[in-house]
N, C-alpha and C positions, 0 to 999 in steps of 0.2 A: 522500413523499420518503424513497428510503433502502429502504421495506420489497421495493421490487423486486426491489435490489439486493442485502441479506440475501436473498430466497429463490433469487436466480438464485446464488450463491457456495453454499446448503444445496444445491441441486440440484446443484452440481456435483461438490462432498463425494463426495454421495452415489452419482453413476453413478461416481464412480472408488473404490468402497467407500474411504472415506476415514474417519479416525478422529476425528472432532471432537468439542470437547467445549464446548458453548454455555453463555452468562454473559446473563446481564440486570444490570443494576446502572444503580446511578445516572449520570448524565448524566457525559461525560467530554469534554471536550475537547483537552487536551493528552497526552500521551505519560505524563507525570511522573505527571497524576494518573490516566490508565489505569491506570499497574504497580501504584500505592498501591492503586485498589480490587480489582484484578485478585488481587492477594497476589502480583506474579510480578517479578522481577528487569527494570529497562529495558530493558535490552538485547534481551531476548526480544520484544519489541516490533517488528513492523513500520510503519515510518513512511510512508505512502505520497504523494506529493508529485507538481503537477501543473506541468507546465510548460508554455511554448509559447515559438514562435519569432518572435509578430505576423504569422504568414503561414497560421495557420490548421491549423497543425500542432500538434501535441500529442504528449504521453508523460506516461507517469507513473513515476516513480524508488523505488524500493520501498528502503528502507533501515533497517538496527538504528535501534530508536528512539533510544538513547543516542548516536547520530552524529549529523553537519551532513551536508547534503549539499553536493559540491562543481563547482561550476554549468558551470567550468570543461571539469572532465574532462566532466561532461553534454554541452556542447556540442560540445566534439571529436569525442563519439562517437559523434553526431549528426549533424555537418557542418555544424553553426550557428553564428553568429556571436555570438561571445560577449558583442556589445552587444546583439544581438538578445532572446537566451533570457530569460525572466521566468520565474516563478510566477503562477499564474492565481490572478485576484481572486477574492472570494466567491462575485462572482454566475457567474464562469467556471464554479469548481468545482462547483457546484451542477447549472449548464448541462451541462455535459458529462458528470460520473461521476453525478448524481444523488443527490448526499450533500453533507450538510453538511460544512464542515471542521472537523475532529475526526474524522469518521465515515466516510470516502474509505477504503475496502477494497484490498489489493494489485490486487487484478482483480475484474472483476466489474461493471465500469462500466457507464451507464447506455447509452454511446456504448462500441465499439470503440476503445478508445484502445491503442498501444504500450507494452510494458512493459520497464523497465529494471530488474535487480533487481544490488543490490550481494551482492559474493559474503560476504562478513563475514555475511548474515544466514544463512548458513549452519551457521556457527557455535554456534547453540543447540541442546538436543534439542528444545526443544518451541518453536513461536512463537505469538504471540497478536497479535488487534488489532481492530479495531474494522470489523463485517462491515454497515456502511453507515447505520446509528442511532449517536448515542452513548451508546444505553443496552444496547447489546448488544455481545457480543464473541463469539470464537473463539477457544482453542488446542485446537492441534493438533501433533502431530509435525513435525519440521520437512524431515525424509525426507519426506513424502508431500507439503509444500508443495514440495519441488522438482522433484519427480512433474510436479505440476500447471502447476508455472509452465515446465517444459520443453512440456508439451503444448500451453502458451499459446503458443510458442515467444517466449520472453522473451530478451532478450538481457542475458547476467549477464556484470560485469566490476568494476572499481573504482570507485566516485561517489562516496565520503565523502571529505571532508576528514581528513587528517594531522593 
């Protein structure tokens, strides 16, 4: 589980000559303790989050790790009902992206899933996060992660909470 997903996100790097710079480290699951092992500022963090609508739909919400996301603008921008929208369980995320939680890559999922990316994650030079293990990471430029996530054609707008 997870190493799929690590080699398909290396391979993707890779055919867009992409500049990464790969980490192993101990086990991480949350954001807070990624930065502390990572040595790198929260913010620089991509959070990436699964949701659905109970109708078998799916996206995933890509956000600074130092933000909430806000479920809200998610489902506007969506067309979903705001009672509807959740967060997908353990066993969801596993099922669909192929990673544990902690270890859910911006893309790269195990399934074709939609991607929603908040533009704040723009905002750093370099972003890092966790490429499908929680014992592995990625940074990289964050120019080239927008490269990539236009190529995925991601649709980038506002999802964090104020």
């Amino acid at each position: 589980m997870g190493v799929e997903e690590m080699n398909r996100i290396k391979d993707a790097f890779t055919a867009l000559n992409m500049h990464p710079v790969y980490s192993e480290h101990e086990p991480v699951v949350t954001s807070e303790d990624a930065s502390r092992i990572r040595g790198v500022e929260l913010k620089s963090g991509i959070k990436a989050l699964l949701f659905t609508n109970g109708k078998d739909d799916w996206i995933v919400v890509n956000i600074p790790a130092d933000k909430k996301v806000d479920v809200k603008k998610v489902a506007n921008n969506l067309g979903w009902s705001k009672n509807s929208i959740r967060m997908g369980t353990e066993e969801e995320v596993i099922e669909k992206t192929g990673c544990q939680i902690g270890a859910v890559p911006p893309f790269g999922h195990k399934d074709r899933i939609h991607l929603l990316i908040d533009v704040d994650v723009y905002d750093n030079k370099e972003s890092n996060f966790n490429i499908g293990l929680r014992t592995n990471s990625v940074n990289i430029p964050t120019v080239e992660m927008k490269i990539l996530f236009q190529k995925l054609k991601s649709v980038e707008g506002d999802f964090i909470k104020q």
